[in-house]
N, C-alpha and C positions, 0 to 999 in steps of 0.2 A: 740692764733690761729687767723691770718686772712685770708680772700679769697680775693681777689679784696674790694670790698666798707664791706664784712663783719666779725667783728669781736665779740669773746668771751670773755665774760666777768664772771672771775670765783674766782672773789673776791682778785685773786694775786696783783691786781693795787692799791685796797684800804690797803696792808698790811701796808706800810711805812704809810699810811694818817695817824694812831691810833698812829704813835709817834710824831707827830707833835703836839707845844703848840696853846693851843685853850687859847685866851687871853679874857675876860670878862671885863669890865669895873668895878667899886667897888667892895663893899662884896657881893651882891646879885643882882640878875637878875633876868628878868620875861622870865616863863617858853615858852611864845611864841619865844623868841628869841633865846632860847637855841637850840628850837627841828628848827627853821628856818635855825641856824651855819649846826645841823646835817644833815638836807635837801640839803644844798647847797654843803657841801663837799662830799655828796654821788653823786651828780647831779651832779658836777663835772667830777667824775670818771666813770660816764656813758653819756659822751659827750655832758652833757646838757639838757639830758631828767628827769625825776622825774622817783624816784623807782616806778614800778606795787602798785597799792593800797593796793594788800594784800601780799605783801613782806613787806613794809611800815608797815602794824599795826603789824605784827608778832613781827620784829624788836624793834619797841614801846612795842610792850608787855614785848619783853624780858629784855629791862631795865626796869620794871616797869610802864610805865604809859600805862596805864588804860583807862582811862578816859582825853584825848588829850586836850578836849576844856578845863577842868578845870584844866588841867596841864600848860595847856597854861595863865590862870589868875592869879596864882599863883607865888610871889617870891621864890626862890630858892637860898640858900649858892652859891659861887663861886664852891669852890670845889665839891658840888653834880651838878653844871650844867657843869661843865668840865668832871664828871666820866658819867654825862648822854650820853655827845657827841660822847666820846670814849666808850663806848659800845654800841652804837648805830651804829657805824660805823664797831665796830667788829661785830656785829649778822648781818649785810647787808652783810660782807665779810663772814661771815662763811654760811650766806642762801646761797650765788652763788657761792662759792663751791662745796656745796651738789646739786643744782639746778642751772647753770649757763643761762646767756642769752647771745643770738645773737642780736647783733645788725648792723643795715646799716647803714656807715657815710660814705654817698654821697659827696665828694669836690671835683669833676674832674680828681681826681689824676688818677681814674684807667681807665677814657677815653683818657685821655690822654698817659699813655700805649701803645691802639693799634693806636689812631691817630699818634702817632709817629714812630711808627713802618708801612712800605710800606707794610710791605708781612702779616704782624697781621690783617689789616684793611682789605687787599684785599680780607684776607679768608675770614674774618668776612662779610663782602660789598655779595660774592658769593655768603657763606650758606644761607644768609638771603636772596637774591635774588629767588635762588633754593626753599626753604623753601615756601616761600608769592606766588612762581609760580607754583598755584599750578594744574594750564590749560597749563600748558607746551607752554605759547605761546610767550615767549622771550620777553615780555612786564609787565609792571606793572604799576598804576596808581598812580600819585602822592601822593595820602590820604595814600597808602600803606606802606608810611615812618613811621605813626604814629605806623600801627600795626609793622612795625620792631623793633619801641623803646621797643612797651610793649614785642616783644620777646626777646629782649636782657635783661630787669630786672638789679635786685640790683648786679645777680651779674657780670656784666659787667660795674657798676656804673651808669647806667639808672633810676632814681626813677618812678617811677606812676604818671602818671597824677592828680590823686587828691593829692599827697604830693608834687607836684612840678609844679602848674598849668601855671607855665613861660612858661613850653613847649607847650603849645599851643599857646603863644603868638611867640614862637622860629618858629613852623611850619608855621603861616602867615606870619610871615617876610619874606621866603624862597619861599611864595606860595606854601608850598608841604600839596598842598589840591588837590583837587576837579579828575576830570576822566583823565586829560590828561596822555597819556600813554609817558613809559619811559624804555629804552634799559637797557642791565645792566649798563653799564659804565655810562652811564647819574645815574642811581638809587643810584651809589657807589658814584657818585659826591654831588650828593646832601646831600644824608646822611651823608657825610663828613663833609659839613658846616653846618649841623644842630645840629652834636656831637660837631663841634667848640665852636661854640656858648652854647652849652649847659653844656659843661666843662667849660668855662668861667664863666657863671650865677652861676654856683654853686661853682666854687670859689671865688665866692662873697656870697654866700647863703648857705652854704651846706645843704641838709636833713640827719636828723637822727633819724631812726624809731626800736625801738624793734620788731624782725621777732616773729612769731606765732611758733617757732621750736623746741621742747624737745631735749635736749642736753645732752647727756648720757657721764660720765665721770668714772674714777674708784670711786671716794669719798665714795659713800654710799657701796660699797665692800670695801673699807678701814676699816670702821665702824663695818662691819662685822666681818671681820678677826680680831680685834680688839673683839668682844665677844665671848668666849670658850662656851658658854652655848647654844650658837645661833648655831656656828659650830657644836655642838654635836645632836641640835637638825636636821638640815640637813642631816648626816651622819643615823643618825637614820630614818629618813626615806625613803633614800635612801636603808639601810637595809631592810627595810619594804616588799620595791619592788622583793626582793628575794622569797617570799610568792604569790609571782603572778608569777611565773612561768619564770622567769628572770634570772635562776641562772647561765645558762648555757653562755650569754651574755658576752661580756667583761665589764671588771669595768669603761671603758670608755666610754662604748656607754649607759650604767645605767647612769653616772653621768652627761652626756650630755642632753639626755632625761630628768632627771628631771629639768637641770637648765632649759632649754630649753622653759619647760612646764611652769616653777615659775621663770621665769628670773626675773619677771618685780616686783616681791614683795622681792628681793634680789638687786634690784638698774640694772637690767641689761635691756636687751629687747628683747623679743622671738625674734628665727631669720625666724620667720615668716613675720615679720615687713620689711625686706629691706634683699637685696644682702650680702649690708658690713657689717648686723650683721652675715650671714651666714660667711660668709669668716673671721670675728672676731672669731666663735667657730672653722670653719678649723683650721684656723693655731697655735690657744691656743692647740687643741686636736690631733696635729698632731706630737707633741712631747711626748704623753702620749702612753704608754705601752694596744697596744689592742688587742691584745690574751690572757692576764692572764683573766679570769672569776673570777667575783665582788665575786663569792661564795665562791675563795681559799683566802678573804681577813679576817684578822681580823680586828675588830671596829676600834682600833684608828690606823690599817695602812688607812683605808678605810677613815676615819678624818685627817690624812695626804695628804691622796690623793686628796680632796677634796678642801683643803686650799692652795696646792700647784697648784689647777687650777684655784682656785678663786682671788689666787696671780697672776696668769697669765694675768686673764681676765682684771683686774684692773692695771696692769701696761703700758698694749694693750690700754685697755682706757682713760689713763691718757694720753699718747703719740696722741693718735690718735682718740678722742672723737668722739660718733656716732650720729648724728642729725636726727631727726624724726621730719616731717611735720608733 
């Protein structure tokens, strides 16, 4: 998945890394250099940033080491500091998998989009005009370029002032500082040359920052569907609900309600949380059968019917991943 400057990282890009040869120097190596190879080729495949600290140690745990600094003093065989790297590289592809990250890499490209585009920029030059006026008085004052950068954001390829502090040095150059007031088309002009320039710097410089966003994906409902015991025990409590007075109900408005309720300990996310996880349950639940009542089901058609939407839900989010701030 990308958006303009932001993209998903879900451990697909690291699969090939794990067959590439990791070449070592004689029989043994010291284990600082081994887990340094395994740093750099994960850092690689997240544009240059270091994995989160505690994706990091998990990863180390899960090849064994333990204890990092004395892993680190330590000689190591060739071949244990080869099977370290590659599995070190597979548990980081298989965390962001189950747990993916967003990231922003800033390089001009997706300013450069509307700059080239007349009719893209003009909207964009408008809304934000309309938007910052917000006295209705056909005027703006130069400093109000800054707040237009911060409302256009990462994802229009704008970084933040404190990840990209050239842009303040880009606003004096321009003098799009201080009160003097400015018509639209003077506002559209200058923001113009201020995006110039600041698609340029950052094709020289890009920012790349991991976003604060939960990324909800099918994986961990793969996982599920993948355990009969775990299935059986959902279905069973979903039967449970027929004891509360639900029987009369359809089997799809019972089984919505409970994911609904327990989405989030099931890999999903109540659709209390946002829009498009509501319209992710519509349209999974709008192929399903809602007049039959949960009561005329028996257990394992009702374990069928449950796995056939948890299949849904999971192929909806493999396609089409939902992001929570």
């Amino acid at each position: 998945m990308s958006d303009g400057g932001l993209k998903l990282l879900d451990g697909t890009h690291l699969t090939t890394t794990t067959t590439v040869a990791v070449s070592f120097p004689g029989d043994h190596v010291y284990g600082a250099e081994v887990i340094d190879v395994a740093d750099s080729i994960v850092s690689k495949s997240l544009y240059g940033l270091r994995l989160p600290v505690n994706r990091r140690a998990a990863a180390l745990e899960r090849v064994g080491v333990l204890d990092e600094e004395k892993f680190r003093g330590n000689e190591v065989e060739k071949v244990v500091a080869d099977k370290v790297v590659r599995e070190f590289v597979v548990a980081v592809a298989e965390g962001l998998r189950d747990d993916p990250l967003l990231v922003a890499v800033l390089d001009g490209s997706t300013l450069r989009l509307f700059l080239d585009d007349e009719d893209d920029f003009a909207m964009l030059a408008e809304n934000l005009f309309t938007e910052l006026d917000t006295e209705d008085e056909g005027k703006l004052s130069k400093s109000e370029i800054r707040n237009a950068l911060v409302q256009m954001g990462i994802e229009t390829g704008v970084p933040s002032f404190s990840d990209f502090p050239i842009l303040n040095d880009i606003l004096k150059a321009h003098e799009a500082e201080g009160d003097d007031k400015l018509g639209q088309a003077q506002f559209a002009q200058l923001l113009q040359l201020v995006l110039q320039d600041l698609a340029a710097a950052l094709a020289e410089n890009r920012v790349v920052s991991i976003q604060n966003i939960k990324i909800v994906n099918g994986s961990k409902l793969r996982k599920l569907l993948a355990d009969k015991k775990q299935l059986e025990d959902i279905a069973e409590k979903i039967c449970q609900q027929l004891s509360g007075g639900q029987q009369a109900r359809s089997c799809s408005g019972v089984i919505r309600s409970y994911l609904e309720e327990h989405g989030e300990l099931l890999g999903l996310l109540s659709s209390k949380v946002s829009d498009s996880v509501m319209l992710l349950y519509d349209d999974v639940f709008a192929g399903i059968d809602t007049k039959k009542s949960i009561a005329g089901l028996e257990k394992n058609e009702l374990e069928e019917l449950v796995k056939e939407i948890l299949d849904k839900l999971a192929r909806q989010l493999d396609a089409s991943p939902v992001l929570q701030d």
